[in-house]
C-alpha positions as a LaTeX table, in Angstrom:
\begin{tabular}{lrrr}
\hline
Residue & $x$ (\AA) & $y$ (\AA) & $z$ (\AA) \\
\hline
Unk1 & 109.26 & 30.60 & 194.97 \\
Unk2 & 106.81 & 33.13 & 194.85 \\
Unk3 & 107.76 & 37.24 & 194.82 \\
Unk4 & 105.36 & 39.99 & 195.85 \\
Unk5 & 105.60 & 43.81 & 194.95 \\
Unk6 & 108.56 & 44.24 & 197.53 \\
Unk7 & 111.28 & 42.49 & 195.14 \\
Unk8 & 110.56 & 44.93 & 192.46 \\
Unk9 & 111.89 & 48.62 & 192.92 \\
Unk10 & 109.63 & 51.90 & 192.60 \\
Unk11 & 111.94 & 52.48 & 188.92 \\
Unk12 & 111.05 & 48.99 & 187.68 \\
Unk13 & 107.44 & 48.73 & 188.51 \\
Unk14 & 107.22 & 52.67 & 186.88 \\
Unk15 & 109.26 & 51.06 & 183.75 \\
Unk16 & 106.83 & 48.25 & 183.40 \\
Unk17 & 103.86 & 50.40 & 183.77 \\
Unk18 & 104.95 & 52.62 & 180.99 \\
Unk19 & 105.06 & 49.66 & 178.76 \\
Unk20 & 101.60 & 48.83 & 179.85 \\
Unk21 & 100.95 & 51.90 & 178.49 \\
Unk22 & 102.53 & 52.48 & 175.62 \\
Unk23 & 101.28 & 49.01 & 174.28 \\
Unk24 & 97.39 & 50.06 & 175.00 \\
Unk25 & 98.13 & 52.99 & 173.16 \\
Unk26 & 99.39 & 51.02 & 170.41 \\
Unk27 & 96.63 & 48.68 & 170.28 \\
Unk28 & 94.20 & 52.13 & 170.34 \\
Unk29 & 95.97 & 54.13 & 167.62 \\
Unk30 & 95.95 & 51.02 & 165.23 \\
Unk31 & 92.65 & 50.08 & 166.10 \\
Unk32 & 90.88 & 53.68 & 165.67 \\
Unk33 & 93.15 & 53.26 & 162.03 \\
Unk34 & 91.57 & 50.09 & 161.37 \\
Unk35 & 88.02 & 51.44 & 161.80 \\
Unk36 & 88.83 & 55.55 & 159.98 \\
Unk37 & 90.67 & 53.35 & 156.76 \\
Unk38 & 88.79 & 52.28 & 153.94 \\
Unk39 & 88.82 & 48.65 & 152.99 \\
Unk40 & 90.75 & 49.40 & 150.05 \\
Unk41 & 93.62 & 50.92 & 151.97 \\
Unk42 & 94.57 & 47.94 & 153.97 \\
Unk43 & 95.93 & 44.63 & 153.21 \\
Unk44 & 93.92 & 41.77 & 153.43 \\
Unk45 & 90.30 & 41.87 & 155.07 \\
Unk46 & 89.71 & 44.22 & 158.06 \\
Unk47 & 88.09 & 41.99 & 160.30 \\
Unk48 & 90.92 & 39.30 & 159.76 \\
Unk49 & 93.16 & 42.32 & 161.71 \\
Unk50 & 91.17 & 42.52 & 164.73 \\
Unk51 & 92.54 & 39.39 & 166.29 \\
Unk52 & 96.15 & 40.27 & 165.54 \\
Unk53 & 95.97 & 43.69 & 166.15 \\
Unk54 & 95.45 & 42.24 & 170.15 \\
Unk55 & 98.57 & 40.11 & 169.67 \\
Unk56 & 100.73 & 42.21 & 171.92 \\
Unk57 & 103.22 & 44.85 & 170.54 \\
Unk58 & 103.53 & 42.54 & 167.05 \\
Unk59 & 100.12 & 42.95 & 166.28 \\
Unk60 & 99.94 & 46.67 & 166.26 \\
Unk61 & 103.42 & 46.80 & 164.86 \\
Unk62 & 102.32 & 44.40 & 161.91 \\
Unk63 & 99.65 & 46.46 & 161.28 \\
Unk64 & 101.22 & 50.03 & 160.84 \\
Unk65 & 104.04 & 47.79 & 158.85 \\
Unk66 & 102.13 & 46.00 & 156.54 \\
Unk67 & 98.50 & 46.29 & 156.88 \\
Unk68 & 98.09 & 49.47 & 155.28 \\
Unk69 & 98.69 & 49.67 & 151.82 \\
Unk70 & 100.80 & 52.73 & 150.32 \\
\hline
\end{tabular}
């Protein structure tokens, strides 16, 4: 079965945009972290986060949870 644009409403395809967003704003915010932190602020090595900071929403979410040290 295949679906085209028509089967999803104006709200839905608004909704899903939105979380399009919101995740590459995620992804930006922890990745301009990444880059501003020093080494010694965040967990583990900083290249090892740029692969799982691309993992959608759990890689920026790890990140902000446990990448950077407090």
């Amino acid at each position: 079965m295949t679906h085209s644009k028509k089967d999803i409403s104006p709200g839905s395809r608004v909704a899903f945009g939105l979380v399009g967003i919101v995740q590459v704003v995620l992804a930006f915010l922890a990745f301009w972290d990444l880059a501003h932190r020093d080494a010694d602020e965040v967990r583990g090595p900083k290249p090892a986060w740029i692969p799982a900071i691309l993992v959608n929403w759990i890689g920026p979410a790890s990140y902000f949870l446990w990448g950077i040290r407090r």
